[in-house]
N, C-alpha and C positions, 0 to 999 in steps of 0.2 A: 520673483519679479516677472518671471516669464508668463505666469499663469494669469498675473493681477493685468501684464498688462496686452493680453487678448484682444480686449476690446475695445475697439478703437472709438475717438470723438466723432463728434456730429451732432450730438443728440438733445443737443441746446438747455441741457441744465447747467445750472452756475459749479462754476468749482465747486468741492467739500460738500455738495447739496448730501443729502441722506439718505435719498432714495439712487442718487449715481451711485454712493456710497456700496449702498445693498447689491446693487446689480452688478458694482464689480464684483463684488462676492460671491456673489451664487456663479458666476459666469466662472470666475476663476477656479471654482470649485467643479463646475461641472467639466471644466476646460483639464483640468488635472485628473480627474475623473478617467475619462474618456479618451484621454493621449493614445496609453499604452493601450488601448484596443482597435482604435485608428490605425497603429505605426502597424500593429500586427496584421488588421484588418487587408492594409495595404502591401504588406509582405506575402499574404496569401495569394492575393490578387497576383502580383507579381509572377510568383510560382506558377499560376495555374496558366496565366497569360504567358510563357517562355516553356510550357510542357504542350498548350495547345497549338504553338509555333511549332515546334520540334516536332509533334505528329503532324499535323500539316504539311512540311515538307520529306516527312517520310513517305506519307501515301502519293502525294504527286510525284514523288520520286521510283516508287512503287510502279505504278502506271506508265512513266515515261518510258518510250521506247530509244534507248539512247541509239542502237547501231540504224535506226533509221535515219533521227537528227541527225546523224555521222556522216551517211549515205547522200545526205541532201546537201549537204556542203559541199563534196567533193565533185 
């Protein structure tokens, strides 16, 4: 049911026509297809977007000179 129902109205054919018929089908078909490479697609993403955060504030932290910061407060 998840798959069939993807695809949302608008598309001005009548109920039960033959040709909506088809096009849920292939949609739902390719929508099933395609999930689990998405879900994964977007897991990587993830990983790589929370690994180039974590080097990014290694190297600024790198470079910072904390006992100067320190100095200029006081």
């Amino acid at each position: 049911k998840e798959n069939y129902r993807s695809m949302v109205g608008g598309d001005g054919a009548c109920m039960g026509c033959g040709e909506k018929t088809a096009i849920h089908l292939v949609l739902s078909a390719v929508n099933a297809a395609l999930r689990p490479r998405v879900a994964k697609h977007v897991a990587r993403l993830d990983d790589l977007i929370a690994r180039l955060d974590a080097r990014a504030r290694e190297l600024l932290a790198a470079d910072a000179d904390l006992e100067a910061a320190g100095s200029a407060e006081s």
